[in-house]
C-alpha positions as CSV (number, residue, x, y, z in Angstrom):
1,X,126.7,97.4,125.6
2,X,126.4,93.9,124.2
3,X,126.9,90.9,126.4
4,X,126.8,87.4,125.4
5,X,127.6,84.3,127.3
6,X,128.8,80.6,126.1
7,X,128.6,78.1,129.0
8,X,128.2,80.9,131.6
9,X,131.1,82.9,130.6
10,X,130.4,86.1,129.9
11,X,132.0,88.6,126.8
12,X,131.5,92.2,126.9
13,X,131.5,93.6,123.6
14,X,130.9,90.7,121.8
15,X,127.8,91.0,119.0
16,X,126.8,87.4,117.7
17,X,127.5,86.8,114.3
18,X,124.8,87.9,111.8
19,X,123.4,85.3,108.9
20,X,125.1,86.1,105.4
21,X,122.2,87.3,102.9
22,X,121.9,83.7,101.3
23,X,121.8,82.0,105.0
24,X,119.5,84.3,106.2
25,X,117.2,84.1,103.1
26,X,117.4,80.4,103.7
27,X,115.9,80.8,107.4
28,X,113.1,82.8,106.2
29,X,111.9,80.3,104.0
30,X,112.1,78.4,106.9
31,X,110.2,80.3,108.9
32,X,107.9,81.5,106.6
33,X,106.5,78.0,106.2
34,X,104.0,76.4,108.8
35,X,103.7,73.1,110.3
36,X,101.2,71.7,107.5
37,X,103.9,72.4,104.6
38,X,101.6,75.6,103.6
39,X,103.1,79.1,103.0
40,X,102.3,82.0,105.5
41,X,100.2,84.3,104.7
42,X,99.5,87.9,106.0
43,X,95.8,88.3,106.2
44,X,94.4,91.8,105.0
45,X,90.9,91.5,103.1
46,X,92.5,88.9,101.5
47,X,95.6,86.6,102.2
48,X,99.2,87.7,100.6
49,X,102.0,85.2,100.8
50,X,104.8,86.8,102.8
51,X,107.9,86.6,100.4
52,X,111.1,86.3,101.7
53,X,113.8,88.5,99.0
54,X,117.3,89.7,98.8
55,X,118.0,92.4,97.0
56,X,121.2,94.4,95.8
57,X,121.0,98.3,96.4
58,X,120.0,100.3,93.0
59,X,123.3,102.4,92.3
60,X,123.1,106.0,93.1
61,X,119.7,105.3,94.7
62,X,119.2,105.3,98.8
63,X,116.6,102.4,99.5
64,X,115.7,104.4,102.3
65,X,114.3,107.3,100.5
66,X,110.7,107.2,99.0
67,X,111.9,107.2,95.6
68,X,115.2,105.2,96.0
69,X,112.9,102.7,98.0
70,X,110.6,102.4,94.9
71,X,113.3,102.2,92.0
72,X,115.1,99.3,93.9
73,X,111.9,97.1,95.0
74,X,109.3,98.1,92.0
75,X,110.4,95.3,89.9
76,X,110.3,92.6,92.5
77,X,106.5,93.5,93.3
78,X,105.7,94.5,89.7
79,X,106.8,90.1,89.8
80,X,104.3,89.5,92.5
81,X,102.0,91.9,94.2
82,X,101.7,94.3,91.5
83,X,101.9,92.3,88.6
84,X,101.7,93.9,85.4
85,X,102.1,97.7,86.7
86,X,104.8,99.8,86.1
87,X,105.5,101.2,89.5
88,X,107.8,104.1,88.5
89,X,107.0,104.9,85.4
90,X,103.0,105.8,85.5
91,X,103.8,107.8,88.4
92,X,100.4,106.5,90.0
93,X,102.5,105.1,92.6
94,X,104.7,106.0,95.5
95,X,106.5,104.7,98.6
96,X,106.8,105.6,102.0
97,X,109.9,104.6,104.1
98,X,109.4,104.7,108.1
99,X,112.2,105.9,109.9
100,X,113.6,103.1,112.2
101,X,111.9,104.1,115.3
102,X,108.5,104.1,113.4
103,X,109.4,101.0,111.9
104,X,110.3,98.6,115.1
105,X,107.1,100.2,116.8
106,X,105.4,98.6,113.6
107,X,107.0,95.3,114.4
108,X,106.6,95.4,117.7
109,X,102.8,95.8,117.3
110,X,102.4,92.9,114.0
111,X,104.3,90.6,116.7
112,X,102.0,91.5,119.9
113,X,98.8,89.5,118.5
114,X,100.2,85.9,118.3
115,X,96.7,83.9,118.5
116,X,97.2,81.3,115.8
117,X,100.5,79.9,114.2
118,X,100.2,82.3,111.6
119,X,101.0,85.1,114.0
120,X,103.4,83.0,115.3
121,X,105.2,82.0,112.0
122,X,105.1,86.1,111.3
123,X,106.5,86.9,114.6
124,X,109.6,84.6,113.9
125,X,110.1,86.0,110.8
126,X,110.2,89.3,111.9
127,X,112.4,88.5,114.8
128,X,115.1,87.0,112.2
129,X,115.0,90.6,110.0
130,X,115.2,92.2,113.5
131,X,118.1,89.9,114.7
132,X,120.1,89.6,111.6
133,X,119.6,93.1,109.5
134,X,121.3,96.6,110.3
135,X,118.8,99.4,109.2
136,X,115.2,97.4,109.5
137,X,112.9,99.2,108.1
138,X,109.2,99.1,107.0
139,X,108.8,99.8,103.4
140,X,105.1,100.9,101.8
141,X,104.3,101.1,98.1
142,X,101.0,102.0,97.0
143,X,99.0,104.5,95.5
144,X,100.2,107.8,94.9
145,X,98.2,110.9,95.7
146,X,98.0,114.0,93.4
147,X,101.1,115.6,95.7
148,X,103.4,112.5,94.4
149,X,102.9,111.1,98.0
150,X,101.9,107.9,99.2
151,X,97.8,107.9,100.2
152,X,96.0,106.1,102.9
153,X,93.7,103.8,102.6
154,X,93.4,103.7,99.3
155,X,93.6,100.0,98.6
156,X,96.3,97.5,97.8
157,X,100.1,98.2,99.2
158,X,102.9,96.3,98.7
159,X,104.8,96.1,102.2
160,X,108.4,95.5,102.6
161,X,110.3,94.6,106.3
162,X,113.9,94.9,104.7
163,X,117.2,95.8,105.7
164,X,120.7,95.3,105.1
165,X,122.7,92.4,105.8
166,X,126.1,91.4,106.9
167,X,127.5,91.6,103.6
168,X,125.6,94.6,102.6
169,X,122.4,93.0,100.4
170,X,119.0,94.3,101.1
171,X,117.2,90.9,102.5
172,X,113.6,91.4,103.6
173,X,110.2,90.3,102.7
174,X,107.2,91.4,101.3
175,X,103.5,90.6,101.6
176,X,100.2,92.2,100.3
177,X,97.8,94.4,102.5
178,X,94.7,96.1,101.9
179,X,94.2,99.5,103.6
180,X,90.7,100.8,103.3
C-alpha cells in the first residue's frame, strides 16, 4: 500500500507523481554533476562518465531481453563507450539483462559504499532511476563468449541502470566498467 502525507494528512493509495522522461533526464544531469562543476565518474580501472540517456523502445524488440537490450542501446554506446564497434553486427558482443530482483540488489550494494561525494553523487542518481522508473533494471553489454552469451571478466562492459518512464521512454544511464 502507498501512503503519502502533505502537512500531516495522510492519503492511502496515493503514488507521487513520477518525472516525465525530459524532467527526469534534466535531474540526472543534475545529479550527475558534483560540487566543483566536474562530471561523475564511475571508477573501474579507469574512470567512465556516467551518462544520463533517454531512449525510445526499438519496435518489435523487448529491451528486457538480451538481444532486444542490445539492438535498442548498441548505438548509444557504439557513441560513447564503445566507439567505433558495431555491437550487433560482429556478433563479438552480447548483453545480459538482470531480472529486477537481481537488479535493485545491484543498486542497493553500488549505493552501500558512500565514502566520497562521488559515491554520494552515484547514490542520488540511482535513487532518482529507482524513484521515478517502472521496470529498473541493470543492463550489461560486453563481450560475447563462443555460446553467444555475455562472458565474465573479460574486460570493458558498457552498463546501463534504465527503465521506463511515466510516459513510456527508456531513461537510464550508462557508464564504463572494467571486469577482470
Amino acid at each position: 500500500m502507498n501512503v503519502s502525507s502533505v502537512a500531516g494528512t495522510s492519503f492511502v493509495g496515493f503514488k507521487p507523481s513520477r518525472l516525465s522522461a525530459v524532467a527526469l533526464e534534466r535531474a540526472l544531469e543534475k545529479a550527475a554533476t558534483l560540487k566543483n562543476g566536474s562530471a561523475l565518474e564511475y571508477s573501474s580501472e579507469g574512470d567512465y562518465p556516467v551518462v544520463p540517456f533517454t531512449a525510445q523502445a526499438v519496435r518489435g524488440a523487448e529491451w528486457t531481453t538480451s538481444a532486444g537490450a542490445l539492438e535498442a542501446f548498441a548505438p548509444m554506446l557504439e557513441d560513447g563507450i564503445f566507439a567505433d564497434e558495431d555491437l550487433v553486427g560482429s556478433k563479438r558482443f552480447a548483453a545480459e539483462v538482470a531480472s529486477p530482483k537481481d537488479s535493485a540488489r545491484r543498486i542497493a550494494d553500488w549505493k552501500s559504499d558512500l565514502s566520497t561525494e562521488s559515491d554520494h553523487a552515484f547514490a542520488r542518481v540511482l535513487s532518482l532511476l529507482q524513484q521515478n522508473l517502472s521496470d529498473v533494471r541493470v543492463v550489461r553489454v560486453g563481450p560475447a563468449g563462443k555460446d553467444g552469451k555475455l562472458e565474465v571478466d573479460q574486460g570493458l562492459y558498457g552498463v546501463l541502470v534504465v527503465g521506463k518512464s511515466a510516459d513510456g521512454k527508456l531513461v537510464g544511464v550508462q557508464f564504463g566498467s572494467v571486469e577482470t
